[in-house]
C-alpha positions as CSV (number, residue, x, y, z in Angstrom):
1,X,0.0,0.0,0.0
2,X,2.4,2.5,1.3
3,X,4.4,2.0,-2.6
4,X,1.1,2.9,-4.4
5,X,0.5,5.8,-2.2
6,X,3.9,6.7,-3.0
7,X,3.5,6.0,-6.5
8,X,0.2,7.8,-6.8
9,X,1.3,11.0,-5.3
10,X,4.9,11.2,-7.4
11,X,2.2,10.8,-11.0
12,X,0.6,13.7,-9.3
13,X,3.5,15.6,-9.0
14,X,4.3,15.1,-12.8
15,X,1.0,16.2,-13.7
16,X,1.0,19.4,-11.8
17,X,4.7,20.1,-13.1
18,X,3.4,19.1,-17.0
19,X,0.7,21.5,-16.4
20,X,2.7,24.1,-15.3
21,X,5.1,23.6,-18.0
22,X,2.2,24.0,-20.5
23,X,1.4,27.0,-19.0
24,X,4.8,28.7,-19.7
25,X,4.9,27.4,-23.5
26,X,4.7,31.1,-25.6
27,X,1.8,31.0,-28.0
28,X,3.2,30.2,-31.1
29,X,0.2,31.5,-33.0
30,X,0.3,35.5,-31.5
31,X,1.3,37.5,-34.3
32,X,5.0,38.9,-33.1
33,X,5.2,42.6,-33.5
34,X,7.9,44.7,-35.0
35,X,9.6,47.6,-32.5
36,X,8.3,50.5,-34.1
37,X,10.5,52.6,-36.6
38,X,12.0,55.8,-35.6
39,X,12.4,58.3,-38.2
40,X,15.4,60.1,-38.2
41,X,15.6,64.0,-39.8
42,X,17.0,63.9,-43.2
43,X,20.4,66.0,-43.3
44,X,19.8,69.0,-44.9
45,X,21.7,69.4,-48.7
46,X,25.2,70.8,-48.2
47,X,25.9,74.3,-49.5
48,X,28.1,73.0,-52.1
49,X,25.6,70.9,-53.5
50,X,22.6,73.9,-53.5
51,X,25.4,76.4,-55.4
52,X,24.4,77.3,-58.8
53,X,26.7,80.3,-59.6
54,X,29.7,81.9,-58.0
55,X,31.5,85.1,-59.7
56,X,34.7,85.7,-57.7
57,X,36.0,88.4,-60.3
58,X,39.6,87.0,-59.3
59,X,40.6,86.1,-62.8
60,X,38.1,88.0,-64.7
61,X,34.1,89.1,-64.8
62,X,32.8,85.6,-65.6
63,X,31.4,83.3,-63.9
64,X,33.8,80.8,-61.9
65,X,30.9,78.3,-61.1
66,X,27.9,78.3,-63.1
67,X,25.3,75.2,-64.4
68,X,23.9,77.6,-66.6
69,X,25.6,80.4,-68.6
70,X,29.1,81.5,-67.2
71,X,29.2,84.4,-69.2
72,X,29.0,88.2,-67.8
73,X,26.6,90.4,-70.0
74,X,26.3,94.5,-70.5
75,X,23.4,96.3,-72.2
76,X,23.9,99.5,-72.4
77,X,20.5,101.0,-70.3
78,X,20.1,99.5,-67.1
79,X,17.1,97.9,-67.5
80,X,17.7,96.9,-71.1
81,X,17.4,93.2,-72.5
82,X,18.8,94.2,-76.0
83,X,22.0,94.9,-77.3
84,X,23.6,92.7,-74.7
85,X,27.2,91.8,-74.9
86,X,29.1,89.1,-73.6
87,X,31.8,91.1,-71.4
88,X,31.8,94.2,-68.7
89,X,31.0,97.1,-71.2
90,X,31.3,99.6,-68.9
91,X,34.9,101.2,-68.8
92,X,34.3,102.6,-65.6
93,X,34.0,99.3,-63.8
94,X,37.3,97.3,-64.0
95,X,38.6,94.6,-62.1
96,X,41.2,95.4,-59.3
97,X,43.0,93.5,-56.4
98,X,42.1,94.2,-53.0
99,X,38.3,92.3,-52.6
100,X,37.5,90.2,-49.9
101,X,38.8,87.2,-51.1
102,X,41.5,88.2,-54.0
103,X,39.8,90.5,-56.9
104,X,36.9,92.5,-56.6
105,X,34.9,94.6,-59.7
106,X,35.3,98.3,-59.0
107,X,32.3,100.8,-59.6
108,X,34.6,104.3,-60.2
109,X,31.1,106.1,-60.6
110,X,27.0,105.4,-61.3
111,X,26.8,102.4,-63.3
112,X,24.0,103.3,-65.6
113,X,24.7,100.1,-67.6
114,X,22.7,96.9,-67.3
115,X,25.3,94.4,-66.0
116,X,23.6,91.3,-65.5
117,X,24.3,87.0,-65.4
118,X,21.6,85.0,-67.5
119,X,18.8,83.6,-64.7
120,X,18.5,80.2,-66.4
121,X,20.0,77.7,-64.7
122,X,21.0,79.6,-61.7
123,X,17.8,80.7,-60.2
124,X,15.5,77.8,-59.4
125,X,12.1,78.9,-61.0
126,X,9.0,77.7,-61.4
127,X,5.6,79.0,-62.2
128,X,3.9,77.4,-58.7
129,X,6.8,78.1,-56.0
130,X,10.3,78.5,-55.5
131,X,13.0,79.6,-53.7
132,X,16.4,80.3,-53.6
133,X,19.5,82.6,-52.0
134,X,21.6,85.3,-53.3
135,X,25.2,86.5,-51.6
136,X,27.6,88.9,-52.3
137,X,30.1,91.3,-50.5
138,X,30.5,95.7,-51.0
139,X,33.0,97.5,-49.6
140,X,31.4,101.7,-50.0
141,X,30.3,104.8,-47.6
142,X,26.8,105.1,-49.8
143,X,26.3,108.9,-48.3
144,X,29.8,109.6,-50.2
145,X,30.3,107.2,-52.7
146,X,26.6,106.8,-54.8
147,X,25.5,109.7,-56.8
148,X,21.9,110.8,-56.2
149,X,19.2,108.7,-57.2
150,X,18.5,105.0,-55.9
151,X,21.1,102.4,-56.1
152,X,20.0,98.5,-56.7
153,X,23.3,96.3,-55.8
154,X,21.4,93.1,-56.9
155,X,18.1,92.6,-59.0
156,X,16.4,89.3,-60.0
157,X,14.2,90.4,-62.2
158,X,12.6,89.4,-66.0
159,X,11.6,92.8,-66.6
160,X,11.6,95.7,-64.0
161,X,12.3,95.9,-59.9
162,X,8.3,96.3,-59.7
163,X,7.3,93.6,-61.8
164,X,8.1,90.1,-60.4
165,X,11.7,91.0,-58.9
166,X,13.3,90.3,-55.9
167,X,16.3,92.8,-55.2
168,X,18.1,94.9,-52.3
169,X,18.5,98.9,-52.6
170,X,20.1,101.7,-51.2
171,X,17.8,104.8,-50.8
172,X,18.3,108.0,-52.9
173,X,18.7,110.2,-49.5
174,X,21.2,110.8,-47.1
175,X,21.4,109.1,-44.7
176,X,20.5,106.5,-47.1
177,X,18.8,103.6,-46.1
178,X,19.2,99.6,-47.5
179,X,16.4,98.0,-48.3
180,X,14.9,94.3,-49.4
181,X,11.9,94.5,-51.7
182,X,10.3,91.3,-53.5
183,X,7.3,92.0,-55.5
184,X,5.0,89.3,-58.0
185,X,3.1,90.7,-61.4
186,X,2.8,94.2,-61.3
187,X,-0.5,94.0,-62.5
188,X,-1.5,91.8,-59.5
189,X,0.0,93.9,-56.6
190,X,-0.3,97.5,-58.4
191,X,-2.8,97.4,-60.9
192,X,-2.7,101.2,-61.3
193,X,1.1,101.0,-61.7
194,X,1.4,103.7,-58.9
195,X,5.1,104.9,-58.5
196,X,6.6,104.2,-55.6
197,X,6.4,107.5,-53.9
198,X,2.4,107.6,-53.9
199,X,2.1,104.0,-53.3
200,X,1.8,103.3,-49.8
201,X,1.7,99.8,-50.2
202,X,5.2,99.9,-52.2
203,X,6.9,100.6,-48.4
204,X,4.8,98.4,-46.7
205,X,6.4,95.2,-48.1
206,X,10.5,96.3,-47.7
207,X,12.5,95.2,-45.3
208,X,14.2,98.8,-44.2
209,X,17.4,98.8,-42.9
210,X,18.0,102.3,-41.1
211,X,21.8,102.5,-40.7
212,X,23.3,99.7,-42.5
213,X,26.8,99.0,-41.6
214,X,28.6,100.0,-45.1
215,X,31.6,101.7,-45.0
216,X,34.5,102.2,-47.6
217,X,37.5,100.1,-46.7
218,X,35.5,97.5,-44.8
219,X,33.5,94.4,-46.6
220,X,29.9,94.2,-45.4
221,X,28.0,90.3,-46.4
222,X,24.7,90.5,-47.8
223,X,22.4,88.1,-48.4
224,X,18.8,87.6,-49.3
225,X,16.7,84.4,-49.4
226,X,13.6,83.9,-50.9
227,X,10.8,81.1,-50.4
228,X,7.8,80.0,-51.7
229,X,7.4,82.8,-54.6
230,X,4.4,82.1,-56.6
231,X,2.8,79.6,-54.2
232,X,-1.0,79.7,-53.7
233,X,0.9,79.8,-49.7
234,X,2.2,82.9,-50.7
235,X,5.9,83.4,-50.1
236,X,8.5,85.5,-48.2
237,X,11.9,87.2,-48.5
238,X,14.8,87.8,-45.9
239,X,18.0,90.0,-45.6
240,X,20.8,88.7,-43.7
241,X,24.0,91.9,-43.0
242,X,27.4,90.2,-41.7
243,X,25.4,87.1,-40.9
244,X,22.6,88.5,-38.8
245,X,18.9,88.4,-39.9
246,X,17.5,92.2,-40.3
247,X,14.1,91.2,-41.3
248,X,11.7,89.4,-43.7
249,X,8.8,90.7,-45.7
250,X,5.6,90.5,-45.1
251,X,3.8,87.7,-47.3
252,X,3.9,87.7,-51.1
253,X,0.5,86.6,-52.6
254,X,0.7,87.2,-56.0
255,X,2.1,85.0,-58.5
256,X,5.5,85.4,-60.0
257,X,5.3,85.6,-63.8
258,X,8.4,85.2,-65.9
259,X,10.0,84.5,-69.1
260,X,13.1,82.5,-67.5
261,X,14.8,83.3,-71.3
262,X,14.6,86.8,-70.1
263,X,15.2,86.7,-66.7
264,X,18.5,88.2,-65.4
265,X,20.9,88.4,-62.3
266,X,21.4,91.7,-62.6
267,X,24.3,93.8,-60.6
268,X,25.3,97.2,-60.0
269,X,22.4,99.1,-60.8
270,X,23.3,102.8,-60.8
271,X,26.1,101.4,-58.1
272,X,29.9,103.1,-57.6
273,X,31.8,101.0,-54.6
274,X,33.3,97.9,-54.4
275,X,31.8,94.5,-55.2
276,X,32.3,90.8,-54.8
277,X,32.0,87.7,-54.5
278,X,28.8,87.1,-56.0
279,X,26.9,83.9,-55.4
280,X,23.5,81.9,-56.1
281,X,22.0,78.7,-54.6
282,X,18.5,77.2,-55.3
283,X,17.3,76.9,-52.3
284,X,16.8,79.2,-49.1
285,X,19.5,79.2,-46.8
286,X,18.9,78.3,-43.2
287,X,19.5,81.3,-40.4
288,X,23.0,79.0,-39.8
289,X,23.8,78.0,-43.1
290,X,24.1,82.0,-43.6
291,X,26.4,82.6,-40.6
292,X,28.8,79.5,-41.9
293,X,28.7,81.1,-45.4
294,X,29.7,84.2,-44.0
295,X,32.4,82.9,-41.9
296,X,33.7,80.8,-44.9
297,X,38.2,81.1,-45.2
298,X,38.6,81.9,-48.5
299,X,35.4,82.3,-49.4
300,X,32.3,79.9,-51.6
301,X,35.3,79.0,-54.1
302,X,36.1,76.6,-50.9
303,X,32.3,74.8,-51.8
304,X,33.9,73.2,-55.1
């Protein structure tokens, strides 16, 4: 008896432990679920990769870096699109040591020449939004250097500043003021073609720059981005001094009409100083990407 007992209680242990055992088998039949994927932010495209033009008028006017047309261009009114001329046409701007990094173009009075880089292939348009950046350095004391009237160091522009142009200007009075100013089809934002002057709306889209830091013998860094031109968003414009944000526009709603055959790059618009180191990218440059470009040794010929 006491062997059965014995035997009889040892099956139940087995049982119990089989049972437990059972218990702790995993389910092979629950579905087995992936850890969830973390996304990781995308790098954002290197500088050298977003340049489409760079003019370091070290070893002449044309462009060192281009994917479009390398070529420098004169016409001899400034807002001219015929009678253009590959070459600087003006004698009184020549090319001269001492720029910011090597050779600089030298202004000797009012450029009333159109000297301008073909758009295509260096400015990133499209009919339904786009963006980009322009940089470039001037060394000038504006209330001694420009002659009266206003002064446009850059304009983007198929046509005229007012007409679907993005551009930067120095005021016709001294103290003269620097000023951003991106605009889409005249006929959209200024149907009565107002000039400036009896247009308040005109001011109420620049970026004003009170007392710019300019002065002859010291190399000031401008640079302007642009994003989302033409977008049914609308888009906006920014101008960067030495690195540091001075503003952006308010937001451009109208649509940004050009002839990209026409469209130029245009430079030294009624301009006398120093100039150089002129560049393009096709996309906006971030707040930081601005302060590394302006720090750069040696300058954007160090992007290629």
């Amino acid at each position: 008896m006491r062997h059965v007992t014995y035997r009889c209680f040892s099956l139940v242990i087995v049982f119990v432990i089989a049972l437990a055992l059972v218990g702790c088998t995993p389910n092979t039949d629950t579905e087995i679920v992936d850890p969830p994927v973390i996304q990781t932010a995308q790098p954002p495209i290197p500088l050298a990769e977003a340049l489409t033009l760079h003019a370091s008028f070290d070893r002449g006017a044309d462009a060192d870096f281009a994917r479009g047309d390398k070529l420098i261009y004169t016409s001899p009114a400034s807002d001219s699109h015929d009678d253009a001329t590959a070459g600087i046409g003006n004698p009184d701007v020549e090319l001269v040591p001492g720029g910011r990094f090597g050779g600089a173009l030298r202004f000797t009075k009012k450029n009333t020449h159109n000297i301008f880089f073909k758009a295509e292939g260096h400015v990133a348009y499209t009919a339904k939004g786009w963006g980009g950046s322009a940089s470039f350095w001037l060394s000038l004391t504006p209330g001694e250097d420009l002659e009266p009237g206003y002064c446009d160091p850059l304009q983007i522009t198929d046509t005229r500043y007012n007409d679907a142009a993005v551009w930067v200007d120095f005021t016709k009075g001294n103290p003269r003021q620097f000023r951003l100013g991106a605009f889409g089809d005249l006929e959209a934002w200024n149907p009565k073609n107002l000039e400036p002057d009896q247009n308040p709306e005109f001011h109420d889209r620049l970026v004003v720059v009170d007392e710019p830091p300019f002065e002859r013998g010291r190399w000031t860094h401008v640079v302007i981005t642009y994003s989302g031109l033409g977008s049914e968003q609308g888009g906006t414009a920014k101008l960067y001094l030495d690195g540091e944000l001075q503003g952006t526009t308010p937001g451009i709603a109208e649509a940004f009409t050009w002839d990209l055959s026409m469209a130029q790059i245009r430079i030294g618009v009624n301009y006398a100083g120093m100039y150089d180191e002129l560049a393009l990218f096709d996309r906006p440059l971030t707040d930081d990407e601005v302060k590394a470009l302006h720090e750069l040794e040696g300058g954007v010929a160090t992007l290629y």
